[in-house]
The first five atom37 places (N, CA, C, CB, O) and aatype in JSON, in Angstrom:
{
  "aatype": [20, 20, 20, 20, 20, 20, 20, 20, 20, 20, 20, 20, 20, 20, 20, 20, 20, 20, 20, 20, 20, 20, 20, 20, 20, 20, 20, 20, 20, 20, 20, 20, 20, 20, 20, 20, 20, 20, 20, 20, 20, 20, 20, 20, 20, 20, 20, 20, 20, 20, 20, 20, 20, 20, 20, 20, 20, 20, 20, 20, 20, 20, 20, 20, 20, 20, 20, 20, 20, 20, 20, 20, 20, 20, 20, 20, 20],
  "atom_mask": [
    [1, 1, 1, 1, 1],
    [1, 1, 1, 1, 1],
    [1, 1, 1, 1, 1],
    [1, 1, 1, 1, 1],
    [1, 1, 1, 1, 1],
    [1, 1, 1, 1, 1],
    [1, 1, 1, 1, 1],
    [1, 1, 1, 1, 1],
    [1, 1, 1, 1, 1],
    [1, 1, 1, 1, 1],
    [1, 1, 1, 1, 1],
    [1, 1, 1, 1, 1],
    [1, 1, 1, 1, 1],
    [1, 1, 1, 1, 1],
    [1, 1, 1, 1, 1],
    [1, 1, 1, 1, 1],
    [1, 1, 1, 1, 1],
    [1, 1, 1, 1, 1],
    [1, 1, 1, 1, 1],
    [1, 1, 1, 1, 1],
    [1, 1, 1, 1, 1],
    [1, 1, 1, 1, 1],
    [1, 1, 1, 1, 1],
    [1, 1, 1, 1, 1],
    [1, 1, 1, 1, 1],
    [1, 1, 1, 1, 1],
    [1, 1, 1, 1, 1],
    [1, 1, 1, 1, 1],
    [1, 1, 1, 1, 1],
    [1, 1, 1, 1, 1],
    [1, 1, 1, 1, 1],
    [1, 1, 1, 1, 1],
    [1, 1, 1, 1, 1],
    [1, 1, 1, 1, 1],
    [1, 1, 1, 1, 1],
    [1, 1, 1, 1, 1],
    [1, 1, 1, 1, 1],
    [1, 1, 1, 1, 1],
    [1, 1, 1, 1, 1],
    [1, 1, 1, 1, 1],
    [1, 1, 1, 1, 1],
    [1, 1, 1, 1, 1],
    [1, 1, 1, 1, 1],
    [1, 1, 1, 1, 1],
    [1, 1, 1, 1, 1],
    [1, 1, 1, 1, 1],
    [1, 1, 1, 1, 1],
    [1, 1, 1, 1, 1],
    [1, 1, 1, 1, 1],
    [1, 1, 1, 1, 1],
    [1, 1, 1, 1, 1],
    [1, 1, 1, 1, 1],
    [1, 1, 1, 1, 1],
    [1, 1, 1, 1, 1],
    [1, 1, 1, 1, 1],
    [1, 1, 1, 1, 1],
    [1, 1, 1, 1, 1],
    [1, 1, 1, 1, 1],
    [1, 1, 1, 1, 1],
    [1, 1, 1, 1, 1],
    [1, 1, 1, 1, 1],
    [1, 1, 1, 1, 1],
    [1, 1, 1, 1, 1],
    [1, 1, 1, 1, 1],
    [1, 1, 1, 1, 1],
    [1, 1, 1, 1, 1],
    [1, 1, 1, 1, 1],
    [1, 1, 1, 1, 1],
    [1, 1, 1, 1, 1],
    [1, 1, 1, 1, 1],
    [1, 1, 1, 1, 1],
    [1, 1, 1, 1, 1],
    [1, 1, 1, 1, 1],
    [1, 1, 1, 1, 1],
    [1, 1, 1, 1, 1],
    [1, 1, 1, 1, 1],
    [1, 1, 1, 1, 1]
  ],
  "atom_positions": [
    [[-11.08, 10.42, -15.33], [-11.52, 10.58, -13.95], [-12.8, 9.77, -13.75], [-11.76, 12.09, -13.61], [-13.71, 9.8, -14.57]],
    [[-12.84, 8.91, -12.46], [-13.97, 7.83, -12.79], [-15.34, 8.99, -12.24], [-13.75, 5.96, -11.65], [-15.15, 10.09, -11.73]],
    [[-16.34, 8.52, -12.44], [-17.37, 9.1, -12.09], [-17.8, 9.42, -10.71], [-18.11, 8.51, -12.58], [-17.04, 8.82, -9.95]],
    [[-18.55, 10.01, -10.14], [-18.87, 10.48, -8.29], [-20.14, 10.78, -8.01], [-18.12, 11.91, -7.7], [-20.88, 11.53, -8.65]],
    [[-20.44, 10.02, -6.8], [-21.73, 10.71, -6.44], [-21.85, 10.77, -5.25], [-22.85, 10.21, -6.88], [-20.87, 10.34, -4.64]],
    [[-22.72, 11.16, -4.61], [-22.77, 11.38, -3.32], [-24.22, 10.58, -2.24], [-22.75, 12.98, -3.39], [-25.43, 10.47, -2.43]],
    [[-23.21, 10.12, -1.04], [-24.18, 8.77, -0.22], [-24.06, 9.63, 0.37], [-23.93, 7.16, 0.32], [-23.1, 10.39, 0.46]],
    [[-25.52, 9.63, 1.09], [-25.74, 10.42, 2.27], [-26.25, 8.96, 3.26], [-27.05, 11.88, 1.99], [-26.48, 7.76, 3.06]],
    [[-26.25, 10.02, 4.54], [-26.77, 8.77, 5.8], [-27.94, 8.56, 5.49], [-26.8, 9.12, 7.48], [-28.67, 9.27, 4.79]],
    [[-28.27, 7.2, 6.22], [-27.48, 6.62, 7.08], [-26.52, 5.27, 6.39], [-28.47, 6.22, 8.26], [-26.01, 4.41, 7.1]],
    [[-26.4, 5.31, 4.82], [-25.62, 4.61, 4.27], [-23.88, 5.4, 4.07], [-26.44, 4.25, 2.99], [-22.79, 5.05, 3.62]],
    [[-24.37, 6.38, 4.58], [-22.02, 6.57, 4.7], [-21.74, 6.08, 5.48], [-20.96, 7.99, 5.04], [-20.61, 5.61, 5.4]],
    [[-22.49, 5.82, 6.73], [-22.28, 5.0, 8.01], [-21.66, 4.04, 7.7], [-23.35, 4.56, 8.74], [-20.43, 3.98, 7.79]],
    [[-22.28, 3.26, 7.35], [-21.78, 1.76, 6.88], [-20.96, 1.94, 5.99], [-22.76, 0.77, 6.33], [-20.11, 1.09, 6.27]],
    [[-20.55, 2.56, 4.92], [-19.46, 2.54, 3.53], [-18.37, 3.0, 4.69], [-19.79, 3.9, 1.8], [-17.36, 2.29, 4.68]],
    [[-18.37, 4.28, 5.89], [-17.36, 4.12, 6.91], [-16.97, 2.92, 7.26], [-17.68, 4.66, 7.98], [-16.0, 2.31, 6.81]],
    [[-17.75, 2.54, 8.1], [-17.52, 1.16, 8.81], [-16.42, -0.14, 8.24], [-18.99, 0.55, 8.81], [-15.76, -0.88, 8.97]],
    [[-16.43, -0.17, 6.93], [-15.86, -1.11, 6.35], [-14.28, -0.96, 5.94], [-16.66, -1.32, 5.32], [-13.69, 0.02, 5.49]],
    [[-13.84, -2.19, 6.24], [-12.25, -2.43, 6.86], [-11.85, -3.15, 5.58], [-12.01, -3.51, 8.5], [-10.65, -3.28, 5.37]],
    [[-12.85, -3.68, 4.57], [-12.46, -4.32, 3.63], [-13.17, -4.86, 1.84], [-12.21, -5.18, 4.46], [-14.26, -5.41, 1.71]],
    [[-12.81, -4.74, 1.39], [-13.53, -4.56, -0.09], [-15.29, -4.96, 0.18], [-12.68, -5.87, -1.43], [-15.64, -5.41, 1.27]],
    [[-16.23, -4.75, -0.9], [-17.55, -5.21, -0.29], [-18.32, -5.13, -1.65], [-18.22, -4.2, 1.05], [-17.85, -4.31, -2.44]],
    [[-19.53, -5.9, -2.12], [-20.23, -5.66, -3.1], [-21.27, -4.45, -2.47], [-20.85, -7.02, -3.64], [-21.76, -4.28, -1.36]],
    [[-21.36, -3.62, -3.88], [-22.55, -3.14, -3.67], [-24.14, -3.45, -4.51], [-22.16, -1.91, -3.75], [-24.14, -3.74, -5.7]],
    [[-25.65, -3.33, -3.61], [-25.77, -4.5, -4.57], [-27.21, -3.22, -4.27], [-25.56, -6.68, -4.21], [-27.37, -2.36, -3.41]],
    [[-28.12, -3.7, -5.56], [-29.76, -2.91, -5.26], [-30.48, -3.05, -3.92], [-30.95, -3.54, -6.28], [-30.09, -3.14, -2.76]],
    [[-31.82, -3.03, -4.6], [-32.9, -3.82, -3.32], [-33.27, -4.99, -4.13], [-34.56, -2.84, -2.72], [-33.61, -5.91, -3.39]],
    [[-33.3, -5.17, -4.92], [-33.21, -6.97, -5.37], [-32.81, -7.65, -5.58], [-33.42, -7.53, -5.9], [-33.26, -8.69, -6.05]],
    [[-30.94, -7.14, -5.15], [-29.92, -8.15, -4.92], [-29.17, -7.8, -5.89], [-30.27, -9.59, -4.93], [-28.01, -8.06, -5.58]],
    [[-29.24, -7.39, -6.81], [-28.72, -7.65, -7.86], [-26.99, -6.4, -7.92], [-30.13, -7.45, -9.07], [-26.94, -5.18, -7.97]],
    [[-26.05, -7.24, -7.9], [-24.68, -6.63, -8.03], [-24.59, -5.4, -8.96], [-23.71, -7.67, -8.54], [-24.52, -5.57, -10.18]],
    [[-24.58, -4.1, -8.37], [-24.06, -3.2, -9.01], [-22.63, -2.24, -9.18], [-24.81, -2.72, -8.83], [-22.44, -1.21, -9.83]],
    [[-21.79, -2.96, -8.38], [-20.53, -2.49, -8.28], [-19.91, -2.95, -7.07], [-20.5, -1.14, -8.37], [-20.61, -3.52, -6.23]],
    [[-18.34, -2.72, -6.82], [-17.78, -3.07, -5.37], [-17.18, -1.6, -4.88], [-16.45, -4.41, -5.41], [-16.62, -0.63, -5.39]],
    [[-17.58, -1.97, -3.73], [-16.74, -0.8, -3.08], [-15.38, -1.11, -2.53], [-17.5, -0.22, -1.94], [-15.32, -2.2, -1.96]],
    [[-14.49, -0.54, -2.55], [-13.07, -0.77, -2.05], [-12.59, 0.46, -0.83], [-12.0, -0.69, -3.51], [-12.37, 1.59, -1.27]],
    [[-12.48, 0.28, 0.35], [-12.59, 1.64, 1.08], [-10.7, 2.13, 1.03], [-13.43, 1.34, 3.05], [-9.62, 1.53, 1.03]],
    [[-11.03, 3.15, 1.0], [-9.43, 4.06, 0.93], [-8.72, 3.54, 2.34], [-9.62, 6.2, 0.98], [-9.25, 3.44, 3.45]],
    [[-7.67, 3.31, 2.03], [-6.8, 2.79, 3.16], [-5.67, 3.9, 3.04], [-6.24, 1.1, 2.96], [-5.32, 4.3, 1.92]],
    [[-5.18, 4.33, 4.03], [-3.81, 5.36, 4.55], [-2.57, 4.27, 4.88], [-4.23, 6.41, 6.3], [-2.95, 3.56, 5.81]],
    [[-1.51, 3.97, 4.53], [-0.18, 2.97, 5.36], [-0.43, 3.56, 6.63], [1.72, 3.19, 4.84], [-0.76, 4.72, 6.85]],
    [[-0.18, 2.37, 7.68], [0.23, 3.46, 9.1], [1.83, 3.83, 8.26], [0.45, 2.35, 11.29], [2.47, 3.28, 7.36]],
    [[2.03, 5.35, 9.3], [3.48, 5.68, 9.19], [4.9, 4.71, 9.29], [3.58, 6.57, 10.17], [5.92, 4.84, 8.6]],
    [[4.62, 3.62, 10.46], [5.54, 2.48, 10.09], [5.99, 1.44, 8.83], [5.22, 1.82, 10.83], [6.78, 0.5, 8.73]],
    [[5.06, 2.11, 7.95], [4.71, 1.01, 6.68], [5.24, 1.97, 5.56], [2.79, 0.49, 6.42], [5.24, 1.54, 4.41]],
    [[5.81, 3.58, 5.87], [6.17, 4.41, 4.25], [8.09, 4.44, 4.97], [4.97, 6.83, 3.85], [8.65, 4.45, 6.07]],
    [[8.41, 4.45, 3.76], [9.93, 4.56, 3.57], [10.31, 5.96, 4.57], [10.37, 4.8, 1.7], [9.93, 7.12, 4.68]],
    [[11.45, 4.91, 5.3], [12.05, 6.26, 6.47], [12.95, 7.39, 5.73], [13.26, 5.55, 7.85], [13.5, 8.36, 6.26]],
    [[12.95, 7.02, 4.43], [14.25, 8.0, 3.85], [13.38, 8.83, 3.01], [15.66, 7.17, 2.86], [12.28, 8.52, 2.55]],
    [[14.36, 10.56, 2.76], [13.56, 11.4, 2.03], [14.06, 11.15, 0.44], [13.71, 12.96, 2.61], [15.17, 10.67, 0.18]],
    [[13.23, 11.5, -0.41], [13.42, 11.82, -2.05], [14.89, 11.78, -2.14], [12.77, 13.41, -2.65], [15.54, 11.09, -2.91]],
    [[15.39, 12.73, -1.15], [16.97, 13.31, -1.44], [18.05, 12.25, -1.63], [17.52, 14.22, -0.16], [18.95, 12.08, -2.45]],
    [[17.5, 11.46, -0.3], [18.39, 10.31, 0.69], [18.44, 9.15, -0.32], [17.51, 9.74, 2.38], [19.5, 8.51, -0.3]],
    [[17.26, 8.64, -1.41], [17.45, 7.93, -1.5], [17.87, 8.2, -3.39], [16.53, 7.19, -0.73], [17.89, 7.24, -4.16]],
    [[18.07, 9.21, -3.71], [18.41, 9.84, -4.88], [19.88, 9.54, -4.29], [17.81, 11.48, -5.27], [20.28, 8.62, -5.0]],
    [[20.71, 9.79, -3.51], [21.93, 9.82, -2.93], [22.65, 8.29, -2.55], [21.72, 10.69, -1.71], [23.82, 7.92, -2.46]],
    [[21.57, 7.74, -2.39], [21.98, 6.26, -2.19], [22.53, 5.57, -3.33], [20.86, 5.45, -1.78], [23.59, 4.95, -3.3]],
    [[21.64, 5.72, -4.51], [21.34, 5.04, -5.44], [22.65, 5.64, -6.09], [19.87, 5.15, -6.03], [23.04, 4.6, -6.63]],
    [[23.36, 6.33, -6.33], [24.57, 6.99, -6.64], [25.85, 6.17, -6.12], [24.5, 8.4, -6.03], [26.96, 6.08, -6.65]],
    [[25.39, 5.63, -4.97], [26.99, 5.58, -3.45], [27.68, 4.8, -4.39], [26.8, 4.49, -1.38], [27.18, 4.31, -5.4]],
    [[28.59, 4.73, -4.11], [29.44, 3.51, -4.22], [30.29, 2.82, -3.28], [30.17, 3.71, -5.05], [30.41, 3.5, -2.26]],
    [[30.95, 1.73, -3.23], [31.54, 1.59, -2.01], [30.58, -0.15, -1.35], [31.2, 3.36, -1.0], [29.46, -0.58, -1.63]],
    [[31.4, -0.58, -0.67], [30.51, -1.36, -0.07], [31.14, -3.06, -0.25], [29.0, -1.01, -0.8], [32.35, -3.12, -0.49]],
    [[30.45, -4.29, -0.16], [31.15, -4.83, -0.22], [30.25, -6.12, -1.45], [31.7, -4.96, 1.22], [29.03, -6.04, -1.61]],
    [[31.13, -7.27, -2.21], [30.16, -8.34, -3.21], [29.59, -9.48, -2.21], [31.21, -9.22, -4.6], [30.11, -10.05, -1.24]],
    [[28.49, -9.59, -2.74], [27.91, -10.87, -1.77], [28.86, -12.32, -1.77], [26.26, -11.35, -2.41], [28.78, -13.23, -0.94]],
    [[29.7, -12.24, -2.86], [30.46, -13.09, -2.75], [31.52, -12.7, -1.46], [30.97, -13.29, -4.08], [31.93, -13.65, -0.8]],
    [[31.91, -11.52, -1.16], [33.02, -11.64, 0.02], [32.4, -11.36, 1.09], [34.26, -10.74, -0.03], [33.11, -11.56, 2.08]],
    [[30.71, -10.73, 1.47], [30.13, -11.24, 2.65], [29.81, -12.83, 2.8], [28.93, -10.48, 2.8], [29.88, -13.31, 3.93]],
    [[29.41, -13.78, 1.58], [29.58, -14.64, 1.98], [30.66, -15.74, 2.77], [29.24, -14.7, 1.35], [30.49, -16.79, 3.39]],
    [[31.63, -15.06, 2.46], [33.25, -15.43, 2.13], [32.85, -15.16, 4.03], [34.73, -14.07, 0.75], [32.57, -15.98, 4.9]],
    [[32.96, -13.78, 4.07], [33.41, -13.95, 6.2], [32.22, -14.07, 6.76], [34.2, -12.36, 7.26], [32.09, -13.64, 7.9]],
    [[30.97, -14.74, 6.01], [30.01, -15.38, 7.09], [30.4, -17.05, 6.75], [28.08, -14.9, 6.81], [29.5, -17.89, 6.8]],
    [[31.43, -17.33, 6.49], [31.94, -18.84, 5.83], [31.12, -19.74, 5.37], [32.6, -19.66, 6.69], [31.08, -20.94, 5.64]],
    [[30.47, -19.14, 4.67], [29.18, -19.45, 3.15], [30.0, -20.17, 2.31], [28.48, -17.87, 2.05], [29.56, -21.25, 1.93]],
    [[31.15, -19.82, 1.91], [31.7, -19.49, 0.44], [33.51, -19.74, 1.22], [31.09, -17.36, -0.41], [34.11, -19.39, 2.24]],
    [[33.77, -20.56, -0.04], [36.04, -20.57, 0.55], [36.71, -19.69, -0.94], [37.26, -23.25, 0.51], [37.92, -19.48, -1.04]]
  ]
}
């Protein structure tokens, strides 16, 4: 478990603010680590299918070889 500490304001402000990785550095510049801020997917970005659905997929059978979709998109004779 990596280590934790706690920023208080008015520097959470800014560790909020940020949309994208960032050094963190002293008061004399000097690099002491990066911060990376937690990102959430929007909901359009996680898989529409449940655990179940795709446990069930992976089973199917049926369907058709890319060789005979190629065949009637006339890819392939």
């Amino acid at each position: 478990m990596p280590h934790q500490f706690t920023i208080t304001e008015p520097d959470l402000s800014k560790f909020k603010a940020l949309t994208e990785p960032a050094q963190v550095v002293d008061e004399r510049g000097q690099i002491v680590g990066h911060f990376v801020p937690y990102f959430e997917p929007p909901p359009e970005d996680q898989c529409p299918y449940t655990p179940a659905e795709l446990a069930r997929m992976r089973v199917e059978s049926g369907g058709r070889s890319l060789d005979e979709i190629l065949r009637d998109l006339g890819e392939r004779k």
